[in-house]
C-alpha positions as CSV (number, residue, x, y, z in Angstrom):
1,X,14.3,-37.0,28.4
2,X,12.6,-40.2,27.5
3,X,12.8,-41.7,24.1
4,X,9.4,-42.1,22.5
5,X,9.3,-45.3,20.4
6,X,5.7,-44.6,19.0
7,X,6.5,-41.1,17.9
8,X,10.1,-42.2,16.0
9,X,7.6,-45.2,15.0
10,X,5.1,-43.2,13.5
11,X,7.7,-40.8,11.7
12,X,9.6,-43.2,9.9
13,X,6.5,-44.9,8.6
14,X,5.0,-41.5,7.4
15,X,8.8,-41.0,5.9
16,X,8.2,-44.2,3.7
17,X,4.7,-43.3,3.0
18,X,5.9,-39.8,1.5
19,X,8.8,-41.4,-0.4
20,X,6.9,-43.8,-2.0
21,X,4.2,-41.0,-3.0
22,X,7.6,-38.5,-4.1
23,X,9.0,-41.9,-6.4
24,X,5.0,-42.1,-8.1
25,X,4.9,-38.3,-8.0
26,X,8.0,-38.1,-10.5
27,X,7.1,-41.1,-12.6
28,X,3.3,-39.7,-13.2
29,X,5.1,-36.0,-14.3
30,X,7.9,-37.5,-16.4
31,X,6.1,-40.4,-18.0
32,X,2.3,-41.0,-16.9
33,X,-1.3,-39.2,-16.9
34,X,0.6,-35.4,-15.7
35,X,3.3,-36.0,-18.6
36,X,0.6,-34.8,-20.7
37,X,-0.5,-30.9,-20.5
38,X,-4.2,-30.9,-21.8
39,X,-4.8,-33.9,-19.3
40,X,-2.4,-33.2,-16.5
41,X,-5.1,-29.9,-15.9
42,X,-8.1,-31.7,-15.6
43,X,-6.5,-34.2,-12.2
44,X,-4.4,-31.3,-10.7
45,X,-7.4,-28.8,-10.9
46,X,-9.9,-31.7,-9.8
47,X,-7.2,-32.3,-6.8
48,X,-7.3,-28.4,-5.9
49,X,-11.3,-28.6,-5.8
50,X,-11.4,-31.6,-3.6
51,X,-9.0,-29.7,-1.2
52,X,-10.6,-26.1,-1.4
53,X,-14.2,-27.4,-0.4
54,X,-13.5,-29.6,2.4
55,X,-11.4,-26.6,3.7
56,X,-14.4,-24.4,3.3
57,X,-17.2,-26.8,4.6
58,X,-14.6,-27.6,7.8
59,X,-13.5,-23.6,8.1
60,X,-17.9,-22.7,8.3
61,X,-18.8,-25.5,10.7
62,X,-15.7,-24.3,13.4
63,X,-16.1,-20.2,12.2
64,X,-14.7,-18.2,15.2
65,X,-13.6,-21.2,17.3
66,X,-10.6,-22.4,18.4
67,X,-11.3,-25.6,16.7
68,X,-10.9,-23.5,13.3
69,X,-7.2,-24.5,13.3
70,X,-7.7,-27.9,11.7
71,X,-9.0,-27.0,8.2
72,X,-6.2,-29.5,6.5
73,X,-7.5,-32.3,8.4
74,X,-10.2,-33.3,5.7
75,X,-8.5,-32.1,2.6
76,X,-6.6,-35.2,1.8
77,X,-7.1,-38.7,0.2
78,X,-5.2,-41.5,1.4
79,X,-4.5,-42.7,-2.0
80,X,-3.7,-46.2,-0.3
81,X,-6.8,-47.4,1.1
82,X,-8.7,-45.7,-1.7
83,X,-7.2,-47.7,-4.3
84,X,-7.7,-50.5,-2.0
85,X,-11.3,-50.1,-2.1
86,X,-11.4,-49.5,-5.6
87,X,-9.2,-52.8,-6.1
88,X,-12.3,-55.1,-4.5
89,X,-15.2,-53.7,-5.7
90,X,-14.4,-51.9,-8.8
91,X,-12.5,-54.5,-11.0
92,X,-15.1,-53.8,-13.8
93,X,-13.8,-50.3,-14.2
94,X,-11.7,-49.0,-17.0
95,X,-8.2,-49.1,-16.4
96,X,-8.2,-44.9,-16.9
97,X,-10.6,-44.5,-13.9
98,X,-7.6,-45.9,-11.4
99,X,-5.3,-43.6,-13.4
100,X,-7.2,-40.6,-12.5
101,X,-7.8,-41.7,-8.8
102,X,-4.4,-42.4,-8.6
103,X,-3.4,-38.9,-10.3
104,X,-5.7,-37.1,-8.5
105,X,-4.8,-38.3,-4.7
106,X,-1.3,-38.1,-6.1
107,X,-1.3,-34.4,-6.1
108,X,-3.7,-33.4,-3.4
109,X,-1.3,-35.5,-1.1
110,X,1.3,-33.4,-2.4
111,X,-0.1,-29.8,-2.1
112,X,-0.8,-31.2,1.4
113,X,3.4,-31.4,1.6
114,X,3.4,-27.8,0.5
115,X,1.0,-26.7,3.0
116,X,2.8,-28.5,6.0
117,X,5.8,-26.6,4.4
118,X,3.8,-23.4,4.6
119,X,2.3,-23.6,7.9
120,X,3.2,-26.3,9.6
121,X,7.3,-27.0,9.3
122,X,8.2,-23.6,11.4
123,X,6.6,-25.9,14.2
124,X,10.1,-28.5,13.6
125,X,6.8,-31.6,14.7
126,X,8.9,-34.4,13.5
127,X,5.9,-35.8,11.2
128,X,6.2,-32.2,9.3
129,X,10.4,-32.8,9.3
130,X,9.9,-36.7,7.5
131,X,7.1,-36.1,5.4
132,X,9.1,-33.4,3.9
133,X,12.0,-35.3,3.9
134,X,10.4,-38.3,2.3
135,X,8.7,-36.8,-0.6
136,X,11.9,-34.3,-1.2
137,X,13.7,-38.0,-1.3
138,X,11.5,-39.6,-3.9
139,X,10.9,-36.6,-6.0
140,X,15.1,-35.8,-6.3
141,X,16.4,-39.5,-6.3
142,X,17.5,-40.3,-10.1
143,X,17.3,-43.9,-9.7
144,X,14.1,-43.9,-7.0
145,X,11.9,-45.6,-9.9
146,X,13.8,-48.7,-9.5
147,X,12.8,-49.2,-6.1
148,X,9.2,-48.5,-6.7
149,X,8.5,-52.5,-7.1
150,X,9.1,-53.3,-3.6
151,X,8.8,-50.0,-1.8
152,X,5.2,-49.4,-2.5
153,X,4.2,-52.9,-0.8
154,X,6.5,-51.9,1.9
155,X,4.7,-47.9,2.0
156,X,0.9,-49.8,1.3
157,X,1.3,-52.8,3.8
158,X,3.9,-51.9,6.2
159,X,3.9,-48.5,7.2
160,X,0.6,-47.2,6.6
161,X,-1.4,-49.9,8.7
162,X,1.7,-49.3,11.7
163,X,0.9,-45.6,11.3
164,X,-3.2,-45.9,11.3
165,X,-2.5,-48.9,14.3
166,X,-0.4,-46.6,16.4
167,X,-2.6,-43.4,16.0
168,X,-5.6,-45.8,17.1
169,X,-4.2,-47.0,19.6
170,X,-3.1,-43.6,21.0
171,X,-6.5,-42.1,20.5
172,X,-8.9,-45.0,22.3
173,X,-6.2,-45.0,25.3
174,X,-6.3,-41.2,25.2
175,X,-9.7,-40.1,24.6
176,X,-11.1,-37.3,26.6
177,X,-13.0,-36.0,24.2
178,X,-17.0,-36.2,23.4
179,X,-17.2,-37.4,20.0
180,X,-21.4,-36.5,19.5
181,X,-22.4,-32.6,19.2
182,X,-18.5,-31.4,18.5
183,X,-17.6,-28.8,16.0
184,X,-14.8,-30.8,15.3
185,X,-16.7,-34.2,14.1
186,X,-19.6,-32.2,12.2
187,X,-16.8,-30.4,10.2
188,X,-14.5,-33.6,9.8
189,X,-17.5,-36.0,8.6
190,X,-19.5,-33.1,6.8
191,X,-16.4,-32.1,4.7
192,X,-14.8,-36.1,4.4
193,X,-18.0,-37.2,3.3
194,X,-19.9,-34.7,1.1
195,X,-17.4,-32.3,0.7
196,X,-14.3,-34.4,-0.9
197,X,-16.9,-36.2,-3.9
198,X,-18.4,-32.7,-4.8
199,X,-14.8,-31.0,-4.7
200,X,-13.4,-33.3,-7.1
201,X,-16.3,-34.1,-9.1
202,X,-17.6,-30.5,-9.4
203,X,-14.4,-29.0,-10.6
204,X,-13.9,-31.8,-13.0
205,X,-17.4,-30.8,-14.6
206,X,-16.4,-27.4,-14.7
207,X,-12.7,-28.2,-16.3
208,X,-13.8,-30.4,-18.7
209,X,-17.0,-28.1,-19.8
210,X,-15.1,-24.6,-19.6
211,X,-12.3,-26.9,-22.4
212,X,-9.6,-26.1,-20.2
213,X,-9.2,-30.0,-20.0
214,X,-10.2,-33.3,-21.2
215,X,-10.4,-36.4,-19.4
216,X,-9.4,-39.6,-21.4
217,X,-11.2,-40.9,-24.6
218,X,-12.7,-44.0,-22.4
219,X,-13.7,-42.5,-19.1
220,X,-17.2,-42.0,-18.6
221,X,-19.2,-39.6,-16.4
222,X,-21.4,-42.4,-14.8
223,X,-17.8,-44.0,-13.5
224,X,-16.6,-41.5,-12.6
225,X,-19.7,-40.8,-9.8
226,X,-19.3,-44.0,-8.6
227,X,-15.7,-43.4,-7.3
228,X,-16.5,-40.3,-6.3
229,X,-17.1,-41.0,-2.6
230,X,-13.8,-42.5,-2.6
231,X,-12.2,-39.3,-2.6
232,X,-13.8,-39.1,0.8
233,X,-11.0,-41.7,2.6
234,X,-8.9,-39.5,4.1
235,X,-7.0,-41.7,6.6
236,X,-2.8,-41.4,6.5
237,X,-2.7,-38.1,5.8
238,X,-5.6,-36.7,7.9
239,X,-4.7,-38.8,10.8
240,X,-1.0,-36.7,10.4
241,X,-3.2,-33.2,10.1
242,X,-4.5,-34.1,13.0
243,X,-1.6,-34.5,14.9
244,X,-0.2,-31.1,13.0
245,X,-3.1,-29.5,14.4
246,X,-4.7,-30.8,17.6
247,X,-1.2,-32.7,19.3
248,X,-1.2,-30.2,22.1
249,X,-4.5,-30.5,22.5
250,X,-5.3,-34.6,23.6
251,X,-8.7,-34.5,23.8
252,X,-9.4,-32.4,20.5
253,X,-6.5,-34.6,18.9
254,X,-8.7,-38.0,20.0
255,X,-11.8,-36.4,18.5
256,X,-10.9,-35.1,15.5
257,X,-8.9,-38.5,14.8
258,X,-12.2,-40.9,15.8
259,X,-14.5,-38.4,13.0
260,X,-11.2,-39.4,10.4
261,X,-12.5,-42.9,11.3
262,X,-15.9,-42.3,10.7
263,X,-15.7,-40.2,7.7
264,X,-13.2,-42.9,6.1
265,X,-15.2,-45.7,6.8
266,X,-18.5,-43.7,5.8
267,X,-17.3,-43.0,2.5
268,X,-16.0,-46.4,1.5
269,X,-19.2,-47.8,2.5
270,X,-20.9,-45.4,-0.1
271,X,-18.6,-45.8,-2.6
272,X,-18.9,-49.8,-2.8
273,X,-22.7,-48.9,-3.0
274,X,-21.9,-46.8,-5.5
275,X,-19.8,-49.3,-7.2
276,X,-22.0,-52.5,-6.8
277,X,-25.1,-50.4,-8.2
278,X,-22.8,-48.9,-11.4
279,X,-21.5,-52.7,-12.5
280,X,-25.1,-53.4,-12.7
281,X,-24.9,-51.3,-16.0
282,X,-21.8,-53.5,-17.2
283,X,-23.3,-57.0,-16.3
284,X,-26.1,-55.9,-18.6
285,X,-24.3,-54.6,-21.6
């Protein structure tokens, strides 16, 4: 049996990924924005929303097909490239907006861990075995903190763009697929796009309203609908869903990774509108 170098390529760099999200997992519960009951509610339930409704949008477009089997691909943020985006054109932002970004990706990546454990892990994929192993790692390691300096540079810049590079690659040298009129693409896009911002957004009204929650003292509701559309880049992680899902399948794995393109892209586009139209309101106060 031939060794595949991409495949032990990709599952080491989604094993840093996850271990770096385990490390900032265990320093938001023991010392950051989940340390804290009353606001620890208001991200975790905002990170179930933004998971539920892209599930549900995704699960209605692909009813009664067989295409129905990749509901998880849309339901997570790539906390990375979101940040990233949020790093360029949101510098203007309060400090607490990041926080809850970060907070809220934080945990919908790792209820994504405990679905792959659920559903996914019986399969013995070798992305399900790492991820699991990687978060498990970071979440367990005493010391883990202490490497959080150089290992999220190394998780950010290293792994993740070999991971996204090596999934490309493998889907434009593999496609079979047609991308326009699929179930798969409508439900992607549809639930990346629209369904992530009003998942996250929507619940957060309804936490902080119903007092189950508050969000901090210095984050406002107009900032928080500018970000909103970055909840909609769901690259790392949907790119692994999609291999969870659609690997035995090339040309539906091609597809549904090309619509994680679009949808990514599509939403970071709208939220640096978003962005560049709110600091308007802060140049002018």
């Amino acid at each position: 049996m031939n060794f595949d170098w991409a495949e032990a390529i990709k599952a080491g760099a989604i094993f840093v990924f996850f271990l770096s999200l385990g490390v900032e997992l265990r320093h938001e519960i023991r010392h950051g924005s989940l340390a804290k009951p009353r606001q620890a509610i208001v991200p975790i339930l905002a990170a179930v929303g933004g998971m539920l409704v892209p599930v549900l949008i995704y699960s209605a477009i692909n009813s009664g097909l067989p295409t129905s089997v990749g509901w998880g691909v849309p339901m997570s943020t790539d906390v990375a490239f979101a940040l990233a985006v949020l790093a360029l054109a949101g510098r203007f932002l309060p400090k607490s907006i990041r926080v809850f970004l970060l907070t809220v990706a934080v945990v919908d990546d790792s209820l994504t861990i405990l679905i792959i454990a659920l559903f996914f892990a019986s399969s013995f994929q070798p992305l399900s075995v790492f991820s699991l192993a990687g978060v498990a790692l970071g979440l367990l390691l005493p010391q883990a903190q202490n490497a959080s300096g150089w290992l999220t540079p190394v998780a950010n810049f290293g792994a993740l763009p070999v991971f996204a590079a090596i999934n490309l690659w493998q889907t434009f040298s593999n496609f079979q697929g047609q991308l326009a009129g699929s179930a798969i693409t409508l439900g992607v896009i549809v639930a990346m796009v629209f369904g992530k911002p009003l998942g996250v957004i929507g619940t957060t009204w309804l936490v902080t309203k119903s007092g189950l929650g508050k969000l901090a003292a210095d984050v406002k509701w107009p900032d928080l609908l500018s970000i909103g559309s970055l909840f909609g880049i769901c690259f790392t992680v949907a790119m692994m869903m999609s291999e969870l899902s659609f690997g035995e399948s090339p040309a539906e794995h091609s597809i549904a990774n090309l619509s994680v393109l679009i949808g990514s892209l599509t939403s970071a586009l709208l939220a640096v509108v978003a962005l560049q139209i709110r600091k308007r309101a802060y140049v002018r106060n």
